[in-house]
N, C-alpha and C positions, 0 to 999 in steps of 0.2 A: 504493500500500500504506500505510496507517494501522496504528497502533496499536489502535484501537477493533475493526480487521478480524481483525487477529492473538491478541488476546484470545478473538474471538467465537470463532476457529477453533479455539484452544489449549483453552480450557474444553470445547467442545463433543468433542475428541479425548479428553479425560480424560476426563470425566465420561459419557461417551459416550448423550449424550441430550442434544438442541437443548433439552428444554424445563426440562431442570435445568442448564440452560448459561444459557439465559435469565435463571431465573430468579435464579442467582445475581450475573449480571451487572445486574440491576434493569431486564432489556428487554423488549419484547413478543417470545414465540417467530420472529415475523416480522420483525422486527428483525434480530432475529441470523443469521437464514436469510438478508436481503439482503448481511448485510456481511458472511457465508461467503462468498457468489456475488461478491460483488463483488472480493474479495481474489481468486479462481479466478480470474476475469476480468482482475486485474492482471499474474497469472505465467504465466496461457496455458496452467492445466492444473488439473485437478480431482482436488478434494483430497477427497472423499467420494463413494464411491457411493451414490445414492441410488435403487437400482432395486431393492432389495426394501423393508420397510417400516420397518428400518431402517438410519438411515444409514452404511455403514460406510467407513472409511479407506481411499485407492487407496492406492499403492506411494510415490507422490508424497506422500501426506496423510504418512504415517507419517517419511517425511522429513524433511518439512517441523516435525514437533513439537517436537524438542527444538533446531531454531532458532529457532521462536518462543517458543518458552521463553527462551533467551538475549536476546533483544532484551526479552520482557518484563520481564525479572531487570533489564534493567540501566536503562528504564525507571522501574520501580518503585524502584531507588536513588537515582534522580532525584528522585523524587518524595518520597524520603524526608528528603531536604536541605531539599524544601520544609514539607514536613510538621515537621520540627524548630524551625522557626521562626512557620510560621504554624498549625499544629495539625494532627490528622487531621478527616477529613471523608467524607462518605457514609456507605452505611449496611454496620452490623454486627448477623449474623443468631450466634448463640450458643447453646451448649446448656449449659444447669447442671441438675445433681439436687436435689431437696428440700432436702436440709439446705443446701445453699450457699444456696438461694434464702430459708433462714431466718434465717441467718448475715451470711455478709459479703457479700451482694448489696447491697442498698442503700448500705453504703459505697462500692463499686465504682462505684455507678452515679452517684453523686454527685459522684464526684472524675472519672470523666469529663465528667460536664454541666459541670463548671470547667474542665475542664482543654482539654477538644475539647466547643466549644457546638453546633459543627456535625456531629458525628458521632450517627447517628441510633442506638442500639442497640436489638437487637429480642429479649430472651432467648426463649427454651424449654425449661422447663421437663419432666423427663421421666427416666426411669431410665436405668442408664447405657450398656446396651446400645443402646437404643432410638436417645438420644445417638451411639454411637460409630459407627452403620448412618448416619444422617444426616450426619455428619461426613465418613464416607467417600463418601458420594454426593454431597456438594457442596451440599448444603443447608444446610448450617451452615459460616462459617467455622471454628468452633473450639469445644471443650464442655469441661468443669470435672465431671468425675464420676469415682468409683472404679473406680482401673485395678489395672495397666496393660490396654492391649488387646491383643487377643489376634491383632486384623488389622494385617496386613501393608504394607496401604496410611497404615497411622497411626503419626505419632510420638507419644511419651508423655513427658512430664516431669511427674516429683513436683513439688507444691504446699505440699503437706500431708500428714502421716500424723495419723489422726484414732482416738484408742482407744475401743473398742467395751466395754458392760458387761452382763451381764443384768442385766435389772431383769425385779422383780414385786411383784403387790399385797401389801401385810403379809397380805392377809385368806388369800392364800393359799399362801403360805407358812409364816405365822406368825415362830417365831424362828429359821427355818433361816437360813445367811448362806453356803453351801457347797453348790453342786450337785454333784452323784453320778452315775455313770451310771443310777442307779435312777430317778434325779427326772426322766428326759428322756424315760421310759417312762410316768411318772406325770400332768406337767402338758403338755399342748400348748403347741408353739410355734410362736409367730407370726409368721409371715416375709413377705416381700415375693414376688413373682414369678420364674422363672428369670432374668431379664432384669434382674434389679436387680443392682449391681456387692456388696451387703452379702448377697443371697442367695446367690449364686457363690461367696462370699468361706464363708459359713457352712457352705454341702457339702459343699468340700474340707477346714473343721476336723472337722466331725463324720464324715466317713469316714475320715480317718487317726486319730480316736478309737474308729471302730466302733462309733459311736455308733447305734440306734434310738428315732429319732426318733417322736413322735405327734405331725406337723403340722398347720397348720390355714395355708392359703393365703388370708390375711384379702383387703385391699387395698393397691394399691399406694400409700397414703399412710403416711409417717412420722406424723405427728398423728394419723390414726386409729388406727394400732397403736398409740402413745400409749397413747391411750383406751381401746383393746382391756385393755392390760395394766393399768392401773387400776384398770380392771373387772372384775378376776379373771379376764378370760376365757381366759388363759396366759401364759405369761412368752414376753419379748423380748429381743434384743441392740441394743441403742440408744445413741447417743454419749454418752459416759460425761459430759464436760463439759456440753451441751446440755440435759440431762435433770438437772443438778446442783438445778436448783430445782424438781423436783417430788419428786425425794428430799429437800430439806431441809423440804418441809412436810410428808412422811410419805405422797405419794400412791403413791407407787411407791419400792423398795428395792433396793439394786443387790446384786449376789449376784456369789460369787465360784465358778469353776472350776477343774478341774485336769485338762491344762493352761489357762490361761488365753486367753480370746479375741484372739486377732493383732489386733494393732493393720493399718488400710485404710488406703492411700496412695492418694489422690487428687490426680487427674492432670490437664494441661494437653493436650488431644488435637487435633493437626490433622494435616491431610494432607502427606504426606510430600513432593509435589511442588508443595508453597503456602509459597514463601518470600516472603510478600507484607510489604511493612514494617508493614502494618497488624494482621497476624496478629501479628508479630513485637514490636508497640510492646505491645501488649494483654493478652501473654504476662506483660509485665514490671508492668504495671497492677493482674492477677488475683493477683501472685504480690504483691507490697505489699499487696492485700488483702487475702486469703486470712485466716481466723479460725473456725473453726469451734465455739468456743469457745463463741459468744456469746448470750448467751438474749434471751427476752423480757423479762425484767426487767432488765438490762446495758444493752440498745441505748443510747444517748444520744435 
């Protein structure tokens, strides 16, 4: 019995798919299928049925989980003595939303390259449902997007609370600086997808205002709704800090409401049963970086 065996098996029981067990372990599916078998082969009993198409846990398998859990927990605190001295290493798959990946990405990914040269990072880019689905399934160790979540299988810690403003074109608003229920009838707005953590975030304000909306379902990019709202083509709620320098040249004008837009708590999201030190060091990495502040013109 190996370590490498009890991993294969332990992912493969969660995550419940060889080939997202694989792939987060960085193996070929076949790979991990020998070293299930082989670890069966060790204790004399089998730990997945594999007689429909897919594989599912015997009486034995599901035993066997939450002690390979233990040996891997303690393991990886091994491994963490060593990692504290000589660095982390292998690869990290990640999920961040727009704004972070405009923001303090590149800090993060910088102070890793110094700090772990051997730690391979791979982001993904993407809203933050999309994010929190991949988190749970085990294709991401870990995603930086607007929470909290709402699955079960996810832990969430705040990052950041990040405050949201309308903005719109002077041309079309002119010298108004105060929206009304009237004006939400009047100009379209332009929002992201169900699936984005700031469209979620905007349903539950404008139904406890009773609000009647005239949406316009642009795309899911932040920068092009930018340009959207620019352009006259309706107003937006967009990071009030973020968007400070296209207010200060006059492209866009931040408007005020009553009540005013909640401030979005963006979250640190991993799985609830991935106490890995490496999840855990990277927690403390994003949380040091974390800035959402920061524009195009700031960066260094």
């Amino acid at each position: 019995m190996t370590l490498k065996q009890l991993e294969a098996f332990y992912w493969a029981a969660k995550l419940g798919s060889f080939a997202i067990a694989a792939d987060r372990l960085h193996v070929t599916q076949s790979s991990l299928s020998k070293r299930i078998a082989e670890l069966e082969a060790s204790i004399g009993g089998t730990l997945f049925d594999r007689s429909s198409q897919r594989a599912v846990l015997t009486d034995l398998g599901q035993r066997m989980v939450p002690l390979a859990n233990q040996m891997l927990s303690l393991s990886d605190s091994v491994k963490g003595l060593v990692a504290a001295t000589e660095g982390l290493h292998g690869v990290c798959k990640f999920g961040i939303s727009e704004l972070g990946a405009l923001t303090w990405l590149p800090t993060f990914v910088a102070t890793l390259r110094e700090s772990h040269p051997n730690l391979v990072l791979r982001p993904y880019v993407d809203l933050a449902r999309q994010l929190e689905r991949r988190v749970a399934r085990g294709e991401l160790d870990f995603a930086v997007a607007p929470g909290p979540s709402h699955d079960s299988e996810l832990q969430a810690e705040v990052m950041s609370e990040v405050r949201f403003a309308w903005m719109a074109s002077p041309s079309r608003v002119g010298s108004n600086r105060v929206l009304r229920p009237e004006d939400f009838e009047r100009h379209p707005v332009i929002t992201m997808t169900e699936d984005s953590g700031l469209t979620r975030a905007f349903d539950k304000w404008a139904a406890a205002q009773g609000l009647q909306v005239q949406r316009i379902l642009a795309c899911n990019s932040l920068m092009a709704i930018t340009g959207l709202t620019a352009a006259g083509v309706g107003i937006s709620f967009l990071p009030a800090d973020y968007m400070h320098m296209w207010v200060q040249r006059g492209s866009l004008r931040e408007l005020s409401s009553e009540p005013p837009l909640p401030t979005l708590d963006y979250c640190f999201l991993w799985r609830r049963d991935d106490n890995r030190n490496l999840v855990l060091r990277l927690r403390e990495y994003v949380r040091e970086a974390v800035n959402y502040s920061i524009g195009p013109m700031t960066r260094n």
